[in-house]
N, C-alpha and C positions, 0 to 999 in steps of 0.2 A: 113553788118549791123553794124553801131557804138551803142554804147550804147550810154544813155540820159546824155546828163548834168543837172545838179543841179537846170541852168537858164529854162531847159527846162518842168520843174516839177513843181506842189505845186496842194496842197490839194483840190480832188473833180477831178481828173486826174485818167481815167481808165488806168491801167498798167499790164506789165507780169512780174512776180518777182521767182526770186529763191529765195526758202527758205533754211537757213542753212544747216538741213540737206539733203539736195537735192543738194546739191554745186558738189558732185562728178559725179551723173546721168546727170545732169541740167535740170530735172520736174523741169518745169515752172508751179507756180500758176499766176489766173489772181484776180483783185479787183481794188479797187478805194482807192487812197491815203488818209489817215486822217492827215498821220505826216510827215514831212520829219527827217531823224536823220541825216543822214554828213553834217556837217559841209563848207566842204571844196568844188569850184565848181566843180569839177570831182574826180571817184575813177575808177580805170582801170576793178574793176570788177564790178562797179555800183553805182548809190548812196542809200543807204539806207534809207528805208518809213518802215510807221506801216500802214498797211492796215485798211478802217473800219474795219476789220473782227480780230482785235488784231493783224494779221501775221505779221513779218517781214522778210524782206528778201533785198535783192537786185534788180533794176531797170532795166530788158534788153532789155524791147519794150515798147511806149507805143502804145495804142490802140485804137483805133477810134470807 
């Protein structure tokens, strides 16, 4: 399984994300993107979103 690029995301995108502290476990949260934060078109551990729900975290699945 590759994680998402950057082109492959934006706002209103149901996703599953690790949250910070969860990087070590890898609990996965899931929600729907508001924001996207990087920048750049890929990050080897995900791209970073603010979920509606305030969370953020990193991008590893999205979900249909």
């Amino acid at each position: 399984m590759s994680i998402p690029t950057r082109k492959d995301l934006r706002p209103g995108v149901r996703v599953s994300i690790v949250l910070k502290q969860d990087q070590r476990t890898g609990n996965r949260t899931e929600g729907v993107i508001r924001q996207l934060l990087t920048k750049s078109p890929t990050h080897p551990h995900g791209i970073k979103v603010r979920l509606e729900n305030g969370q953020v975290g990193r991008v590893q699945e999205i979900l249909t």
